[in-house]
C-alpha beads as a LAMMPS data file, in Angstrom:
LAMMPS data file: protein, C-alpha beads

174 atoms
173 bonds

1 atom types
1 bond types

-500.0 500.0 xlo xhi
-500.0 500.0 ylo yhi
-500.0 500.0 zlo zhi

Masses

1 110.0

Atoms # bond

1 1 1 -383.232 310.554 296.363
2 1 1 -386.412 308.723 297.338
3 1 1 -386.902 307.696 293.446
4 1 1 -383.442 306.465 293.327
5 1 1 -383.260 304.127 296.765
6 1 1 -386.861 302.953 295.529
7 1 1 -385.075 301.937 292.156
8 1 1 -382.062 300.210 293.391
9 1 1 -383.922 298.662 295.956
10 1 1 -385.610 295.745 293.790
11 1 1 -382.088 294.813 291.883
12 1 1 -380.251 294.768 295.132
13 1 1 -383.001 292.604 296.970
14 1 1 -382.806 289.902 293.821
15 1 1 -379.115 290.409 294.020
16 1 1 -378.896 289.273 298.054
17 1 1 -381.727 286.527 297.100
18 1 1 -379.326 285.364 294.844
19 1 1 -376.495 285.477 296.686
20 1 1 -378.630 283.572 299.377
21 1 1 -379.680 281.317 297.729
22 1 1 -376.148 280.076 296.364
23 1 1 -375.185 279.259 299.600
24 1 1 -377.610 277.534 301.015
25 1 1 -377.025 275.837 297.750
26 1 1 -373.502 275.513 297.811
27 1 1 -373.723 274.503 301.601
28 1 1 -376.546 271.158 301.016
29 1 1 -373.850 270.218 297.749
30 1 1 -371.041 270.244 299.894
31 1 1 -372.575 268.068 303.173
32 1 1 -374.341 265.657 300.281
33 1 1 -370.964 265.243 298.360
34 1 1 -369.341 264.983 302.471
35 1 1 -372.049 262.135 303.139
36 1 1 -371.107 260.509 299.977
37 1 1 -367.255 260.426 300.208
38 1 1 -367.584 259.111 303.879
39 1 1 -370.278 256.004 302.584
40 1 1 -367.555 255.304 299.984
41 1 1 -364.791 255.340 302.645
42 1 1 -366.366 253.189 304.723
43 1 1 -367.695 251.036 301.773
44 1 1 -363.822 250.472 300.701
45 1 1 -363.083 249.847 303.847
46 1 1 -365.303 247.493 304.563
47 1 1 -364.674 245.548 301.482
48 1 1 -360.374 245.911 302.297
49 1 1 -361.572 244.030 305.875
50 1 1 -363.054 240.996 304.175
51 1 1 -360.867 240.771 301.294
52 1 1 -357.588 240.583 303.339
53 1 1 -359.467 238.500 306.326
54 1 1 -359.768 235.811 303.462
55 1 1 -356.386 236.048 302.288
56 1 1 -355.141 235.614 306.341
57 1 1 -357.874 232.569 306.163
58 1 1 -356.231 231.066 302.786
59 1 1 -352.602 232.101 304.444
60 1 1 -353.393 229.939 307.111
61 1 1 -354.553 226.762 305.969
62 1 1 -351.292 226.862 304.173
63 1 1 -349.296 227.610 306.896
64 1 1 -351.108 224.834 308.634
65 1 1 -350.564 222.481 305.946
66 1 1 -346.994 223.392 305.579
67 1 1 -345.948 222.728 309.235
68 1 1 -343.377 220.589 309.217
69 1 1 -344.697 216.809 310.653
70 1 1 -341.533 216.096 312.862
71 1 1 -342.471 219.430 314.495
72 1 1 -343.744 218.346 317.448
73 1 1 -347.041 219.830 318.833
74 1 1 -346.927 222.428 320.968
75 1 1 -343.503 223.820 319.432
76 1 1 -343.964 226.900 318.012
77 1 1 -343.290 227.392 314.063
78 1 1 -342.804 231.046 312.796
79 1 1 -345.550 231.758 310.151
80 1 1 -344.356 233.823 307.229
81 1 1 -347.794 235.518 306.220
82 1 1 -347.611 239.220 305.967
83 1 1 -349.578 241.077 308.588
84 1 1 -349.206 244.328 307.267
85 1 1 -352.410 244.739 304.892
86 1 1 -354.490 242.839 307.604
87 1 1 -353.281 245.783 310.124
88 1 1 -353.918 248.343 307.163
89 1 1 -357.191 247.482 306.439
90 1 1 -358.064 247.239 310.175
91 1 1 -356.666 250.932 310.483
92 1 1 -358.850 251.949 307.705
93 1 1 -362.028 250.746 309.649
94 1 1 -360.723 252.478 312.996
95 1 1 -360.942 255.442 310.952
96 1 1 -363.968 255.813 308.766
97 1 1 -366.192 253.333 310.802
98 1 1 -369.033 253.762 313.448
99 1 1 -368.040 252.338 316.543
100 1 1 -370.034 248.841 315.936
101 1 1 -368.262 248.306 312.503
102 1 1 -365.308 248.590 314.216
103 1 1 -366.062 246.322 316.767
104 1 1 -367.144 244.051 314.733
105 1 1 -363.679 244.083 312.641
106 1 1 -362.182 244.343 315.925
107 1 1 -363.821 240.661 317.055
108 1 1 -363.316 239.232 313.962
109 1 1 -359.091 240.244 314.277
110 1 1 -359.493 238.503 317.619
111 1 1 -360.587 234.808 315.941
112 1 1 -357.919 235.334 313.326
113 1 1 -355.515 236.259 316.142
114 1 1 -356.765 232.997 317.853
115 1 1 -356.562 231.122 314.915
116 1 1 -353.161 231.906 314.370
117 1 1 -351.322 231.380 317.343
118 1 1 -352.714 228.048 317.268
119 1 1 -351.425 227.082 313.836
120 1 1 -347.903 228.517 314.867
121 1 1 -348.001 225.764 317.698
122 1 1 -349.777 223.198 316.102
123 1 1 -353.376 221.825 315.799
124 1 1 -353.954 218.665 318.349
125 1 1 -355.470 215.739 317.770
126 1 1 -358.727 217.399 319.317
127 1 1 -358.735 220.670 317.054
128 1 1 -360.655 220.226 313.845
129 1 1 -359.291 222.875 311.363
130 1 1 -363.439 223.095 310.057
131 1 1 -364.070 224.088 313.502
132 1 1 -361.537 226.208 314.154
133 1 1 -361.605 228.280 310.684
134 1 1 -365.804 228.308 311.268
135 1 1 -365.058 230.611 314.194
136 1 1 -363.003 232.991 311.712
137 1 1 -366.370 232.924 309.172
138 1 1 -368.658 233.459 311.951
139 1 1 -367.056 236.676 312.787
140 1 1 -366.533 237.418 309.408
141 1 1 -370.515 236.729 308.725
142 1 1 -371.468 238.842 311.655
143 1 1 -369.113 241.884 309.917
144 1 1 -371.038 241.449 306.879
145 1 1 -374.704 241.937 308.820
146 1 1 -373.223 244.893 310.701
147 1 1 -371.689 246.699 307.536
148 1 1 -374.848 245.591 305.666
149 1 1 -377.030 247.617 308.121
150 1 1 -374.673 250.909 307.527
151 1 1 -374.696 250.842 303.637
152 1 1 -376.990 248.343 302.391
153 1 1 -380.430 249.996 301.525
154 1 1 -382.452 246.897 302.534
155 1 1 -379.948 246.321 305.271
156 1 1 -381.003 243.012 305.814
157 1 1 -379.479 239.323 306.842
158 1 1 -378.411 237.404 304.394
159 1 1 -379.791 233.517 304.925
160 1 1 -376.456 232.401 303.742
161 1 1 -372.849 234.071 303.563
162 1 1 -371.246 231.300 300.535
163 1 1 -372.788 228.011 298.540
164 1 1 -369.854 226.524 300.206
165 1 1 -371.475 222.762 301.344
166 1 1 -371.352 221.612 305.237
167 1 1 -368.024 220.397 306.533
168 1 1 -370.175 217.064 307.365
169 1 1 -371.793 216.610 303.740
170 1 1 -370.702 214.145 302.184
171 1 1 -368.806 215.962 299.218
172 1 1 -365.785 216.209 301.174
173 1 1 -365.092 212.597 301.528
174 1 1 -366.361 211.186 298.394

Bonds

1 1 1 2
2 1 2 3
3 1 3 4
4 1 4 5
5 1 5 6
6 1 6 7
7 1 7 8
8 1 8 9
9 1 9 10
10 1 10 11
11 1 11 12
12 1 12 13
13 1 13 14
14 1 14 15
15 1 15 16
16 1 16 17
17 1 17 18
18 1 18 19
19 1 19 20
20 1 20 21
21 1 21 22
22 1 22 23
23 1 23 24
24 1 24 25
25 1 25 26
26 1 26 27
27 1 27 28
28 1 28 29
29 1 29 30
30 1 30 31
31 1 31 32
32 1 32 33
33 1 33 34
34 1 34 35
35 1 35 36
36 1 36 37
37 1 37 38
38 1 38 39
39 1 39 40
40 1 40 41
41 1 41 42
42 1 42 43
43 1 43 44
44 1 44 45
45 1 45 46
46 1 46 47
47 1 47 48
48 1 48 49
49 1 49 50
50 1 50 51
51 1 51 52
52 1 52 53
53 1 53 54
54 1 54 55
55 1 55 56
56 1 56 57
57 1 57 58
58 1 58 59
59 1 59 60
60 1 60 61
61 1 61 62
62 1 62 63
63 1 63 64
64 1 64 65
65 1 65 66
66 1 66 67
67 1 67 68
68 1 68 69
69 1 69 70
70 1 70 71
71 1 71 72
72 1 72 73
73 1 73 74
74 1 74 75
75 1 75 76
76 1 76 77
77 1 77 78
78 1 78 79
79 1 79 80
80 1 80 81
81 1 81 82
82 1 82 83
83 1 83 84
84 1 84 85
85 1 85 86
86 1 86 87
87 1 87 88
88 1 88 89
89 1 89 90
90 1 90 91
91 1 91 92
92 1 92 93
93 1 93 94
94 1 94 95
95 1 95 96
96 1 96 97
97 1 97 98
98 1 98 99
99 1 99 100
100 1 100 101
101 1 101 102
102 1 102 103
103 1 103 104
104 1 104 105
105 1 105 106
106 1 106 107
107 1 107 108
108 1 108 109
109 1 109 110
110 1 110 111
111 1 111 112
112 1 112 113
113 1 113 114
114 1 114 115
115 1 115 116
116 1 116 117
117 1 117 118
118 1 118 119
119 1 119 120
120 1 120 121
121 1 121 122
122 1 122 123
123 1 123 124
124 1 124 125
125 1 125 126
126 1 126 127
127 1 127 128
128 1 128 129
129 1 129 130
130 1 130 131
131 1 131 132
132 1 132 133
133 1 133 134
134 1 134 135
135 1 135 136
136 1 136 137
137 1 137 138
138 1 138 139
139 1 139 140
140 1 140 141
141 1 141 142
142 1 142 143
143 1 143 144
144 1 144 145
145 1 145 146
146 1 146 147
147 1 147 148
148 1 148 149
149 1 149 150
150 1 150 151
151 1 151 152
152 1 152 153
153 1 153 154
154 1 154 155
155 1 155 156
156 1 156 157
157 1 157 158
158 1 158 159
159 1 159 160
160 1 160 161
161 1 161 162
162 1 162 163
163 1 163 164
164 1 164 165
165 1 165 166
166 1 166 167
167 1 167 168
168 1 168 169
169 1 169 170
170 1 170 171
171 1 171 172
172 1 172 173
173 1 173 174
């Protein structure tokens, strides 16, 4: 009996080695493919934020530039831009983000908000529409330096966000 445990003892050692070893295996795969789906998630997400925060920025100006000019100032004009992938892609970030990638989206929602509600009642005299969207693209910039920090590798600033020229240079009145 001694001969026989002493024989099966080596195959059924390599057998639970095995066996081991699959797991703890299987288990790394699993949290590595895990880590991977959630950086994707919150890549897409990311990406959803700033794409549809541009389209609200393009929506906008054309709201603004569509407002009727017998509307008086102060009189508020519905917008017709469609909220709904702005509040989609905002849901996305609540969901996948760390809390200061949120926050960040979160702020930048706030300018746009801001931005809005003064386009539906009309700029004033005083309100510069360069001033007022740069508050939208400073909160969008900031966004970018928080999500680069998550996902980026160098997770650096960037020294500029577009090659867009100044509002003051002189390309836009010439």
């Amino acid at each position: 009996m001694s001969a026989l445990l002493t024989l099966l003892a080596a195959p059924a050692g390599a057998v639970v080695t095995t066996l081991i070893g699959v797991f703890a295996g299987s288990a790394v795969s699993r949290r590595t493919q895990d880590r991977h789906w959630g950086r994707e998630q919150l890549a897409a997400a990311c990406a959803r934020v700033l794409r549809e925060s541009s389209g609200l920025l393009v929506s906008l100006s054309e709201a603004e530039l569509a407002r009727p000019s017998s509307l008086p100032q102060g009189v508020v004009h519905r917008t017709t831009i469609d909220w709904r992938p702005w509040n989609e892609a905002l849901s996305m970030v609540n969901l996948v983000a760390d809390r200061d990638i949120a926050e960040a989206a979160h702020v930048l929602d706030e300018q746009i908000w801001r931005l809005h509600t003064k386009v539906k009642r009309g700029l004033t005299l005083e309100e510069n529409w360069f001033i007022l969207r740069s508050r939208v693209e400073l909160a969008q910039n900031s966004f970018i330096v928080t999500a680069r920090r998550r996902l980026s590798p160098a997770g650096g600033s960037l020294q500029r966000f577009s090659g867009r020229p100044a509002p003051d240079d002189p390309i836009w009145t010439s």
